[in-house]
C-alpha positions as CSV (number, residue, x, y, z in Angstrom):
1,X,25.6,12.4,35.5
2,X,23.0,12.0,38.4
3,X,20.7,9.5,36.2
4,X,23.8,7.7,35.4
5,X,24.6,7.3,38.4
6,X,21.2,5.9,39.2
7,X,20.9,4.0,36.6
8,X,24.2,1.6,37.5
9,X,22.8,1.2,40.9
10,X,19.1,-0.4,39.1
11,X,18.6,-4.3,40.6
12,X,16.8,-6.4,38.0
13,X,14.7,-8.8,39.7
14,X,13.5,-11.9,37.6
15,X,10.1,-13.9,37.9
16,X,10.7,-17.4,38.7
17,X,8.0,-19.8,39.6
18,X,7.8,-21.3,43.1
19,X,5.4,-23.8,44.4
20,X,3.1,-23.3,47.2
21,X,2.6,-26.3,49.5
22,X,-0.1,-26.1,51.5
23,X,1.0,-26.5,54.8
24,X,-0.7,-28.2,57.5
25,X,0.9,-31.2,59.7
26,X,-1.0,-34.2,60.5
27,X,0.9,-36.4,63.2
28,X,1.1,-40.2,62.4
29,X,2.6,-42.8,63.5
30,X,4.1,-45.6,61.1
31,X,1.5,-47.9,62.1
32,X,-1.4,-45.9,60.5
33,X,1.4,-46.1,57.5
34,X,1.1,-49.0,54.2
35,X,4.9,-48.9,54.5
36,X,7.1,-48.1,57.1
37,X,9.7,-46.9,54.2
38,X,9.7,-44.1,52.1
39,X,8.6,-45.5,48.6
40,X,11.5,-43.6,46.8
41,X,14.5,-43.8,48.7
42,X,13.5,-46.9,50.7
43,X,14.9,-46.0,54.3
44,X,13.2,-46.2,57.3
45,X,11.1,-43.1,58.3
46,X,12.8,-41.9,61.8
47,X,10.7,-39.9,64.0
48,X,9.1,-36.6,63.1
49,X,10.2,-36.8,59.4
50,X,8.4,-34.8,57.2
51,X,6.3,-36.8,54.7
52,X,4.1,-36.9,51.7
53,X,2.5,-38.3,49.0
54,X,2.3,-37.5,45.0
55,X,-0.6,-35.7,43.9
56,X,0.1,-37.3,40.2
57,X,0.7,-41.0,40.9
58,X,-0.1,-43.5,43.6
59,X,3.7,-44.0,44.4
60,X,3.5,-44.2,48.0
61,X,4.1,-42.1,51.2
62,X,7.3,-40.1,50.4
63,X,9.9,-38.2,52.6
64,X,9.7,-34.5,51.5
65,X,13.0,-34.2,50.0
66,X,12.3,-37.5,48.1
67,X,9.1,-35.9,47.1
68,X,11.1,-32.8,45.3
69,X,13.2,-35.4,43.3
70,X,10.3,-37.4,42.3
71,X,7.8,-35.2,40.6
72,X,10.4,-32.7,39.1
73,X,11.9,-36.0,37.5
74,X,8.4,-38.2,36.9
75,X,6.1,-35.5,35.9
76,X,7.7,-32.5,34.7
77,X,4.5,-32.1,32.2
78,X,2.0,-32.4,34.6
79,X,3.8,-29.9,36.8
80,X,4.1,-27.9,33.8
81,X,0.8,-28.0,33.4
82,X,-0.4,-27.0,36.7
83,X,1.6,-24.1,36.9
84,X,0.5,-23.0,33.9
85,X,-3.2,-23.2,35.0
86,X,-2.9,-21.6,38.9
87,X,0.1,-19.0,37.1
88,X,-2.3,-16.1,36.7
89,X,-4.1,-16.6,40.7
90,X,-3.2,-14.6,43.2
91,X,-2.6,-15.7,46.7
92,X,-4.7,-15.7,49.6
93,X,-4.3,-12.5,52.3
94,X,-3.4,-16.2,54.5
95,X,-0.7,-17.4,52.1
């Protein structure tokens, strides 16, 4: 009755894979920018927006919710693909 008992209370976790951005900030202003508008959604950056650019395609500077959107809907495969690869490596005692 005891193991039963244990056994109800048993959490299954499941593997999922999540993607580790390398984080470091770089200020900028808009002038050192080639658009002043994020090349997905096309507003305006405001000031300290977090931004980025595609590692797969030359799209453009990116905010980093537009970013998400992009690559999981443009290059699914490639993401695929790179996950694949790096799946097995283990993180850094940093990370």
């Amino acid at each position: 009755m005891y193991n039963r008992y244990l056994w109800d209370q048993i959490t299954i976790y499941l593997l999922v894979n999540v993607l580790w951005r390398e984080g470091w900030l770089k200020p900028l202003s808009t002038e050192s920018l080639p658009n002043e508008k994020c090349s997905f959604c096309k507003n305006d950056f405001k000031d300290l927006e977090f931004v980025t650019s595609c590692e797969f395609c030359e799209i453009g500077i990116l905010h980093d919710e537009c970013h998400k959107i992009h690559i999981t809907k443009n290059h699914k495969d490639s993401l695929d693909k790179k996950i694949k690869t790096h799946e097995e490596k283990r993180l850094h005692s940093y990370q």
